[in-house]
C-alpha positions as CSV (number, residue, x, y, z in Angstrom):
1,X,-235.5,1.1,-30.0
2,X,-236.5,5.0,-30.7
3,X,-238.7,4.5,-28.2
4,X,-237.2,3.4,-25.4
5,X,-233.6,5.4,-25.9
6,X,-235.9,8.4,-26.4
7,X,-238.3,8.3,-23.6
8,X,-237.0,6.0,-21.0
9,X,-233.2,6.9,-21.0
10,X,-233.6,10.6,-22.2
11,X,-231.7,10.6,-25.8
12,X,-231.5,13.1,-28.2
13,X,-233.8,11.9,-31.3
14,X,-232.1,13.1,-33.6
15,X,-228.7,11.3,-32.8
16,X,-230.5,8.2,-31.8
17,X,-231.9,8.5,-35.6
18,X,-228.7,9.3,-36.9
19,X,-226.6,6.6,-35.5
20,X,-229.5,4.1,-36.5
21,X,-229.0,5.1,-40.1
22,X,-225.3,4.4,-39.8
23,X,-225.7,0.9,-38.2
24,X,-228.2,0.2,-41.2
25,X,-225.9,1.3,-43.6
26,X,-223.0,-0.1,-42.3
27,X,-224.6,-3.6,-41.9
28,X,-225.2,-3.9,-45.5
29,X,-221.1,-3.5,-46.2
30,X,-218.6,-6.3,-46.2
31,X,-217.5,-7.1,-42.9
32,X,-213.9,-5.9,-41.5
33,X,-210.4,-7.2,-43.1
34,X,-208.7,-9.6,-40.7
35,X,-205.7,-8.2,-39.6
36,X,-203.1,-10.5,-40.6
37,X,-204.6,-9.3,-44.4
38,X,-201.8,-6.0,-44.1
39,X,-199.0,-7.9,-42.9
40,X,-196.9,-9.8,-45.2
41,X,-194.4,-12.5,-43.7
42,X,-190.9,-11.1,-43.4
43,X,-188.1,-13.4,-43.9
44,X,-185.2,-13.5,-41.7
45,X,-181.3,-12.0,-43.0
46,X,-178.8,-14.9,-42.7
47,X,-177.4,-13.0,-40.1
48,X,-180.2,-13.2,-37.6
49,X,-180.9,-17.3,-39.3
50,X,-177.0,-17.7,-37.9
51,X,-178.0,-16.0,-34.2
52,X,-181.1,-17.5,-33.8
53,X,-179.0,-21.0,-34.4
54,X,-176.2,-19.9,-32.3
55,X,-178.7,-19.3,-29.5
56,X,-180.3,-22.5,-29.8
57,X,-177.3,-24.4,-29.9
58,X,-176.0,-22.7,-26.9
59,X,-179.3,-23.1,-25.2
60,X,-179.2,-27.0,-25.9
61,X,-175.5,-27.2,-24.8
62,X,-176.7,-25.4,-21.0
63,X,-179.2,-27.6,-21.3
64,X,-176.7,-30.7,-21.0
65,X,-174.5,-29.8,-19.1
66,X,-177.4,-29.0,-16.0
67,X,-178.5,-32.4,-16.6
68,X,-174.5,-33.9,-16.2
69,X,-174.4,-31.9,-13.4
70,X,-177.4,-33.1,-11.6
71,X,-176.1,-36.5,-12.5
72,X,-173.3,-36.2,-11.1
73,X,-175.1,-34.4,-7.9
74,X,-177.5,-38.0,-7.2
75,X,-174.8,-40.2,-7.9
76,X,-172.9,-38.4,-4.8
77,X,-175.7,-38.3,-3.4
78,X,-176.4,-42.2,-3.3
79,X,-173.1,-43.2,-2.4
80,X,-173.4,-41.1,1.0
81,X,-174.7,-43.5,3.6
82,X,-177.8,-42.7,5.0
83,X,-178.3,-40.6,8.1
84,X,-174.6,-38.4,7.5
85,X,-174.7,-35.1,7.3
């Protein structure tokens, strides 16, 4: 590896040395914490629990009343006689 950083792409020796002595080092340490080892869950006030329900509630209620109305759309729809505009 000296070799060829050194002579065939022109590196400083004594960095290439340097930074071989830290990768050495380095490789006989632990490996790296995973991240989700410094955060903690968080559980939610009552107060967003109640909004988050709201939401949801209010979400499935749109949800039903689209699907009425594109009942109600078809079945207009079908009783129209084909070829009227």
């Amino acid at each position: 590896m000296l070799k060829f950083l050194v002579e065939e792409k022109g590196f400083n020796e004594d960095r290439v040395r340097a930074g071989a002595a830290r990768l050495k080092k380095s490789s006989k340490s632990s490996q790296q914490s995973r991240l989700d080892g410094f955060f903690k869950p968080v559980e939610r006030t009552k107060e967003e629990q109640e909004r988050l329900k709201r939401k949801n509630e209010e979400k499935v209620a749109a949800q039903k009343k689209a699907k009425r109305e594109m009942e109600k759309e078809k079945k207009v729809a079908k009783a129209k006689p084909r070829g009227a505009a």
